[in-house]
C-alpha positions as a Markdown table, in Angstrom:
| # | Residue | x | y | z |
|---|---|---|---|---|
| 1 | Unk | 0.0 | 0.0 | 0.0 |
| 2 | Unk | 2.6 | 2.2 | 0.8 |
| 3 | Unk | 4.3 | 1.5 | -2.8 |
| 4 | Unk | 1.9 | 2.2 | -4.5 |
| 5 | Unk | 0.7 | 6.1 | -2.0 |
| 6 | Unk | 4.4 | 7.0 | -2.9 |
| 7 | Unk | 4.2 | 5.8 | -6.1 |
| 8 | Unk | 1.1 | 7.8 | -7.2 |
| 9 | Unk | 2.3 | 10.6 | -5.3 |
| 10 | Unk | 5.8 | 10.6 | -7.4 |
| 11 | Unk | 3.3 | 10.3 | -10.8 |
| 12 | Unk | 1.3 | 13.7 | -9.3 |
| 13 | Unk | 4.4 | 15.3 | -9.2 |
| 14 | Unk | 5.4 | 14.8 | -12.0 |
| 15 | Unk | 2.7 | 15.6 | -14.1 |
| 16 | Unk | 2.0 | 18.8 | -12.0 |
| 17 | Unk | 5.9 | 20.1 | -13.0 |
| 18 | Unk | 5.2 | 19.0 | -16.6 |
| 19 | Unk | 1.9 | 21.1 | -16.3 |
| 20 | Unk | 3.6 | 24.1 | -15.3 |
| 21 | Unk | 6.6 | 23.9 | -17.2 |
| 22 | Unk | 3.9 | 23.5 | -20.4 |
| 23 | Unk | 1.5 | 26.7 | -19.5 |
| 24 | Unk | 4.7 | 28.4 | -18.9 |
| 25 | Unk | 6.4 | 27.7 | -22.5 |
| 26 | Unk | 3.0 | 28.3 | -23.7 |
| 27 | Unk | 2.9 | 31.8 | -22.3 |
| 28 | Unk | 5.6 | 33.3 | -25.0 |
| 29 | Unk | 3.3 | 31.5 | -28.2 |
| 30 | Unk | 1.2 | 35.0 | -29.6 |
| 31 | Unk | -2.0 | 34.2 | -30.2 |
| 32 | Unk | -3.0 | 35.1 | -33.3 |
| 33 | Unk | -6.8 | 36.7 | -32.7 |
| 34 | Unk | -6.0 | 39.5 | -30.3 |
| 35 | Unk | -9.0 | 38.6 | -27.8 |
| 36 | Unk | -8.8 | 38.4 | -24.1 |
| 37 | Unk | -8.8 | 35.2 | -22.8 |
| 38 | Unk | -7.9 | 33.1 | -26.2 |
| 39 | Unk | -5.3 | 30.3 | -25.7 |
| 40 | Unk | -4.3 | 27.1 | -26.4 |
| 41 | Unk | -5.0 | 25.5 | -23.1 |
| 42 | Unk | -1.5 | 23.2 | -23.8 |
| 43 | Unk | -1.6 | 22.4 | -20.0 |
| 44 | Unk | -4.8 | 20.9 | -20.1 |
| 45 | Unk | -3.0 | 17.6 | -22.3 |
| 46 | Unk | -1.8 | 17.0 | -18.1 |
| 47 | Unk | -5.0 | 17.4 | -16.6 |
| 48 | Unk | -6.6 | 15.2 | -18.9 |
| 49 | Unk | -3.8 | 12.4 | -18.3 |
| 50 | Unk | -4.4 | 12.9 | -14.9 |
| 51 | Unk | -8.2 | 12.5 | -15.1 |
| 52 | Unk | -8.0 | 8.8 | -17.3 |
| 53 | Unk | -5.6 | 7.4 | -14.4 |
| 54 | Unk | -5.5 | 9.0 | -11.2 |
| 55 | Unk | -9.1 | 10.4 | -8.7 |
| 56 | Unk | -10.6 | 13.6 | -8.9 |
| 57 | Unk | -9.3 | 14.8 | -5.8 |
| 58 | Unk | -5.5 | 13.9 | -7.7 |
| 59 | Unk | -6.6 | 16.1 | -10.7 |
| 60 | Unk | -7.9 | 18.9 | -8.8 |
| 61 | Unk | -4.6 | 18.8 | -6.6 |
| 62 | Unk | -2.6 | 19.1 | -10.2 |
| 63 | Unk | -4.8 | 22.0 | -11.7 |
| 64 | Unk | -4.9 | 24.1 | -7.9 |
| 65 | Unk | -0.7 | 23.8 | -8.0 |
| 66 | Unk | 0.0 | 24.5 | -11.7 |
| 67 | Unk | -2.6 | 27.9 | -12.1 |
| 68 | Unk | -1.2 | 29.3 | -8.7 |
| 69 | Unk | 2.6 | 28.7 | -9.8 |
| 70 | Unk | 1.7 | 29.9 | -13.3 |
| 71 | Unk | -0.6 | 32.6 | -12.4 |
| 72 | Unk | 2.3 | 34.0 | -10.3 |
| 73 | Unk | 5.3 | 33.5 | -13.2 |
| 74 | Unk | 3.5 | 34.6 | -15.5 |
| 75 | Unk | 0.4 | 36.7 | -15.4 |
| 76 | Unk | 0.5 | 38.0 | -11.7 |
| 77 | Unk | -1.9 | 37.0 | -8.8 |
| 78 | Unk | -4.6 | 39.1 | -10.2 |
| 79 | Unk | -5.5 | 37.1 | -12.7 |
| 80 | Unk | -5.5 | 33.8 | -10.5 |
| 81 | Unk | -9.0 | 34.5 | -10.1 |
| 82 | Unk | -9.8 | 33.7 | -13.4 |
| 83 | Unk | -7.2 | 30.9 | -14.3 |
| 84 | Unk | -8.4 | 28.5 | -11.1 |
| 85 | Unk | -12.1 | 29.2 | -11.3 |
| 86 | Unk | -12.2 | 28.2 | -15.2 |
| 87 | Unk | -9.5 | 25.4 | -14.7 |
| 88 | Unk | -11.5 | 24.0 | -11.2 |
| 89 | Unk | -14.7 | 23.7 | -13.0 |
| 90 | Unk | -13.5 | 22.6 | -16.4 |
| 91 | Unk | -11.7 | 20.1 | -14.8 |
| 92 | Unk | -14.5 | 18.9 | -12.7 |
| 93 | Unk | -17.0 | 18.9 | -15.8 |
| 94 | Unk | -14.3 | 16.7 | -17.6 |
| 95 | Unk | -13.6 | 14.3 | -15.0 |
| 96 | Unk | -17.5 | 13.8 | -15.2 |
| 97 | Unk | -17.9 | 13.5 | -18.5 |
| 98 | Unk | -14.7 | 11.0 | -18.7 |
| 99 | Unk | -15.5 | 8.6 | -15.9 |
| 100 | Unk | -19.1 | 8.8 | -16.2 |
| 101 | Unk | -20.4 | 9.7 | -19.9 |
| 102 | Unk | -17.3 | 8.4 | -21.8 |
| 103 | Unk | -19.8 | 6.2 | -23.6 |
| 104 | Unk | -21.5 | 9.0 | -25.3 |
| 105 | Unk | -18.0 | 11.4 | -25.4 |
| 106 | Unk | -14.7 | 10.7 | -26.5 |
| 107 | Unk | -11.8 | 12.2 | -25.1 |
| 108 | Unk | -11.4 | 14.9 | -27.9 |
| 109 | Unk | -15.0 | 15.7 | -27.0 |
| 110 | Unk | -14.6 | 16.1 | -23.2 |
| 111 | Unk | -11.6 | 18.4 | -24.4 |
| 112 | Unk | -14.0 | 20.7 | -26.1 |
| 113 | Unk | -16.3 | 20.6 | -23.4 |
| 114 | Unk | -13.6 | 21.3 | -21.0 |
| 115 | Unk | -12.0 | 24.4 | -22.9 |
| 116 | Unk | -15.8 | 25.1 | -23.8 |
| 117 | Unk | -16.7 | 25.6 | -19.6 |
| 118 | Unk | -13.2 | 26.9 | -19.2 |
| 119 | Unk | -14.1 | 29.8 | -21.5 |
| 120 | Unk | -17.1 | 30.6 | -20.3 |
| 121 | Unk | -16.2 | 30.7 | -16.5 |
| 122 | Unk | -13.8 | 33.0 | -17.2 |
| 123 | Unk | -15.8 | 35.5 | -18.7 |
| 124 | Unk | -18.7 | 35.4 | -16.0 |
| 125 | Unk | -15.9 | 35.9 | -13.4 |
| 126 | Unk | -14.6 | 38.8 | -15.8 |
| 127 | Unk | -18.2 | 40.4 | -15.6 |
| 128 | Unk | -18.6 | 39.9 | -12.2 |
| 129 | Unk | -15.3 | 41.4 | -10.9 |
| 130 | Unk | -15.2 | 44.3 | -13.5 |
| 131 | Unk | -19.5 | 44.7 | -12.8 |
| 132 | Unk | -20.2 | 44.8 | -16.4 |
| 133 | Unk | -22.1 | 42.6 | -19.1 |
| 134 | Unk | -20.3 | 44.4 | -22.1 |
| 135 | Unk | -17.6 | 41.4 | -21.6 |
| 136 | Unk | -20.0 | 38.7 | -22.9 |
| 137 | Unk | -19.5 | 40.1 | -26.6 |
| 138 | Unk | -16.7 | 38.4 | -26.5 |
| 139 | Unk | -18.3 | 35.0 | -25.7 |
| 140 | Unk | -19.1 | 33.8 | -29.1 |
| 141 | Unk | -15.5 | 34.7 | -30.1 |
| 142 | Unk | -14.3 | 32.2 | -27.1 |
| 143 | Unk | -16.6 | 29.8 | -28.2 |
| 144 | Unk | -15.3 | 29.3 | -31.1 |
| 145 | Unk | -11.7 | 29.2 | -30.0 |
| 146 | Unk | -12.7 | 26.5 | -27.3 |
| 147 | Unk | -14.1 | 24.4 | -29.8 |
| 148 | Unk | -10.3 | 24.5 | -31.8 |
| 149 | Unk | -8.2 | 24.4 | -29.3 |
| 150 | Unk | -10.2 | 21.9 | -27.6 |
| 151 | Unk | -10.0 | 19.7 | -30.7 |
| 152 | Unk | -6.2 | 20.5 | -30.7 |
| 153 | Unk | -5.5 | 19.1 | -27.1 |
| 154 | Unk | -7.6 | 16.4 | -27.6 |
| 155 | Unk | -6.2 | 15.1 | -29.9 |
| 156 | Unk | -2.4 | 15.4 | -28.4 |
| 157 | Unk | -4.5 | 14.3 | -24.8 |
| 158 | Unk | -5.6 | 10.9 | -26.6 |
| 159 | Unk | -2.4 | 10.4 | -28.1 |
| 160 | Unk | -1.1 | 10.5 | -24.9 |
| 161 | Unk | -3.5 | 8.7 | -23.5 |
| 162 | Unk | -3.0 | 5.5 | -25.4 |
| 163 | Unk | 0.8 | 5.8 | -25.3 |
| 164 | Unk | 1.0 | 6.0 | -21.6 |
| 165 | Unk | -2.0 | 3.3 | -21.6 |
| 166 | Unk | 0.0 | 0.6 | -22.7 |
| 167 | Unk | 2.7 | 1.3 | -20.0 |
| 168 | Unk | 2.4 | 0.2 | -16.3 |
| 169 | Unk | 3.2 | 3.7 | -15.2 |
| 170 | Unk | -0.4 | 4.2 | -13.8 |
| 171 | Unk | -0.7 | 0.9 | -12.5 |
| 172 | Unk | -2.5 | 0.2 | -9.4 |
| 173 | Unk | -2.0 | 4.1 | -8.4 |
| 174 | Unk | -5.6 | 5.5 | -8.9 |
| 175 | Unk | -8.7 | 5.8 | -6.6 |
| 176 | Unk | -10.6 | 3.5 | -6.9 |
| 177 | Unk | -13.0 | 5.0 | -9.6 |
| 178 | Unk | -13.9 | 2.3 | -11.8 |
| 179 | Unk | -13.3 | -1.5 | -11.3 |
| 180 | Unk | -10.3 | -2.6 | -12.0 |
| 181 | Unk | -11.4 | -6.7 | -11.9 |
| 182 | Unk | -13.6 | -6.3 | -15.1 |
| 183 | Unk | -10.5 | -4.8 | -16.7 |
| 184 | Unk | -7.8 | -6.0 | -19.0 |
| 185 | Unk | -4.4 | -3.9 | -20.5 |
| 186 | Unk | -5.5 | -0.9 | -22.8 |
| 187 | Unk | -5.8 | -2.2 | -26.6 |
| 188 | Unk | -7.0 | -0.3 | -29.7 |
| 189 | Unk | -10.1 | -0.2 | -31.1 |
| 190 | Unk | -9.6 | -1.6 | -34.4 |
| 191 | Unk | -7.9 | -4.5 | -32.8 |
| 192 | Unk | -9.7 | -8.0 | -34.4 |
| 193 | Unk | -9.2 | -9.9 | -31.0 |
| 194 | Unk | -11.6 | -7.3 | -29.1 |
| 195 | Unk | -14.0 | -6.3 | -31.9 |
| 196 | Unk | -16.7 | -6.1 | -28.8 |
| 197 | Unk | -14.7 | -3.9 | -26.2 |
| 198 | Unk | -15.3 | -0.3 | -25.0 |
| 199 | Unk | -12.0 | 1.9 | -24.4 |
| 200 | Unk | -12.4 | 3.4 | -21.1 |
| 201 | Unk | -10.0 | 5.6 | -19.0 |
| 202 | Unk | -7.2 | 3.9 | -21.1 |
| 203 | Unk | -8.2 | 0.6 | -20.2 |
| 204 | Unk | -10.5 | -2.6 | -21.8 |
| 205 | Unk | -13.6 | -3.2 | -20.3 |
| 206 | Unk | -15.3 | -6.3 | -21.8 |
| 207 | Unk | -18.9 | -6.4 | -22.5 |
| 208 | Unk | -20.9 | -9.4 | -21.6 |
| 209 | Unk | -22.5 | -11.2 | -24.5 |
């Protein structure tokens, strides 16, 4: 037991440097539609690692650390406000939508949802704090930029999803979200041997006939 608590707490830390080291790189890209709030969101490729193999209360630990270390390298403390809230909830709506609904979204879905939320937190915080509504124009604006670079870390996220997948890196170091006796090593869809099975948080989960 106390393997694998020091083994999932090495994995955390890990991933919550390689979160912060990725917002902070992704801090010098220029964005190329001048717009408040528009970004790529690289440092949600960790969080959504972190939400296929380790508990929500893991993930939310990894998102808290890397906007306060970022927020304060990068943007200042002011703007925490808006970084944690949008990062919290997406992260919460994602870890949802992943361990519960992965059935009806795939992982490049729940991205889009995630930057989707993310987005649109930030902007009600914006118009709370500032007391205006005038900030929602730009809503549609980061709608549309949620649903790209949501697509974009998706897509990165699930390649890094299967990769790390069929490693033992994660193995036996999450909470106990989903059971890991009706489980078998991660395998791809299109693979002959398992033309029945459902790819869920990185792993096969057979379905009864």
């Amino acid at each position: 037991m106390n393997m694998n608590r020091n083994k999932r707490f090495a994995i955390i830390i890990i991933l919550v440097t390689n979160a912060i080291i990725i917002s902070f790189l992704e801090s010098f890209i220029p964005v190329p539609i001048p717009v408040p709030g528009i970004k790529l969101g690289l440092g949600n490729i960790i969080t959504m690692i972190a939400i296929a193999f380790l508990g929500l209360k893991d993930v939310l630990f990894i998102v808290v650390v890397r906007c306060f270390v970022v927020a304060i390298l990068t943007r200042g403390v002011m703007m925490l406000a808006f970084s944690l809230t949008g990062g919290l909830l997406s992260a919460l709506v994602m870890w949802l939508l992943y361990k519960k609904l992965s059935r009806f979204f795939s992982i490049k879905g729940v991205s889009i949802v995630g930057a989707i939320v993310h987005n649109t937190t930030q902007i009600t915080v914006a118009s709370f704090i500032l007391g205006q509504v005038v900030v929602f124009y730009y809503l549609p604006i980061l709608l549309i930029s949620a649903v790209v670079t949501g697509l974009i870390t998706g897509s990165i996220g699930e390649l890094a999803i299967n990769e790390v997948s069929k490693k033992d890196i994660f193995a036996k170091t999450a909470e106990p979200d989903v059971n890991e006796e009706e489980q078998i090593p991660f395998k791809s869809e299109e693979d002959e041997d398992l033309p029945r099975a459902e790819i869920k948080t990185g792993m096969i989960e057979r379905r009864e006939e």
